[in-house]
C-alpha positions in Angstrom: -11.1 16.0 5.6 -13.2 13.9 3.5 -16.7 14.8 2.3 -19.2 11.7 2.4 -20.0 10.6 -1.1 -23.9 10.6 -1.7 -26.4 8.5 -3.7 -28.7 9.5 -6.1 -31.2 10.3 -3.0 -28.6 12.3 -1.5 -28.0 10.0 1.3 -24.9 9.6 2.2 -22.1 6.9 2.6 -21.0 6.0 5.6 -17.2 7.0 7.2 -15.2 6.0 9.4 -11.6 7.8 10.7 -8.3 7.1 9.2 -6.4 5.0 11.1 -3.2 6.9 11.6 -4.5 10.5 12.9 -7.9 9.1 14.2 -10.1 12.4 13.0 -9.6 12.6 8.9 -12.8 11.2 8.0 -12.7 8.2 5.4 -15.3 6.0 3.4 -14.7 2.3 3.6 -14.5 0.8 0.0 -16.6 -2.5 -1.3 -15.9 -4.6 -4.1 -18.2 -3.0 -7.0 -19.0 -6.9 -7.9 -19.5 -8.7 -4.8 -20.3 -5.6 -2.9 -18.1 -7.3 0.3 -16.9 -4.3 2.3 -12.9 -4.3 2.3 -11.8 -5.3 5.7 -7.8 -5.9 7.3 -7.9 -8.4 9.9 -5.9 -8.3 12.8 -4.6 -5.1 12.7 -4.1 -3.4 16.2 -3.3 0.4 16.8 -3.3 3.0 19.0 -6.6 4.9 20.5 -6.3 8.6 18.7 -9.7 9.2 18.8 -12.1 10.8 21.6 -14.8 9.3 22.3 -17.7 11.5 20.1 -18.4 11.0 16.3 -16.0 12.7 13.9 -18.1 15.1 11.4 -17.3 15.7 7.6 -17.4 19.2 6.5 -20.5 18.9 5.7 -21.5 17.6 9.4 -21.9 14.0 8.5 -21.3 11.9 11.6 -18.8 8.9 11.3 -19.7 5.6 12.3 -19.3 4.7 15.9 -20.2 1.4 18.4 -20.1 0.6 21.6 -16.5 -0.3 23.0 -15.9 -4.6 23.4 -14.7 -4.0 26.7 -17.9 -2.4 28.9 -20.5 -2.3 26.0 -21.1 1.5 26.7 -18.2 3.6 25.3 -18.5 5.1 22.2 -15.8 4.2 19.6 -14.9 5.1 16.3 -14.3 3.0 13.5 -11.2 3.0 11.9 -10.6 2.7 8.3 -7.2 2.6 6.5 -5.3 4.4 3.3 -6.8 1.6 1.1 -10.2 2.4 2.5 -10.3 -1.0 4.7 -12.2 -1.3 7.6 -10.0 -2.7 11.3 -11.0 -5.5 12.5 -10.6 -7.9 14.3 -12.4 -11.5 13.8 -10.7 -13.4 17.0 
């Protein structure tokens, strides 16, 4: 499990869940110069996560939204091994 990376203020990053087991936390990555966050479009997968925020060891919460499909279900955003974020633009 990942520990969220913190600023000089202590706050910290944000994380989402890897991709293949749905629980180990993992920070998304930016570009240092353009600060774009990496993304993978178009990339489907299975739902291995429950429906309530993944924590760090240090109980940092992942990031989670509202499912596309009723607007009310939590979901978990997953992230993969490269530290790109899912998604899907169409």
């Amino acid at each position: 499990m990942t520990e969220a990376k913190r600023d000089q203020n202590s706050i910290p990053v944000i994380l989402g869940v890897l991709n293949t087991d749905g629980e180990t936390t993992t920070p998304p990555t930016a570009d240092p110069t353009t600060h774009a966050l990496g993304s993978i479009n178009g990339i489907t997968g299975s739902d291995l996560s429950g429906d309530i925020a993944s924590r760090d060891e240090n109980g940092i919460t992942t990031m989670i939204v509202v499912s596309e499909v009723d607007g009310i279900t939590p979901v978990e955003l997953y992230i993969n091994s490269s530290g790109n974020l899912l998604i899907k633009s169409t």
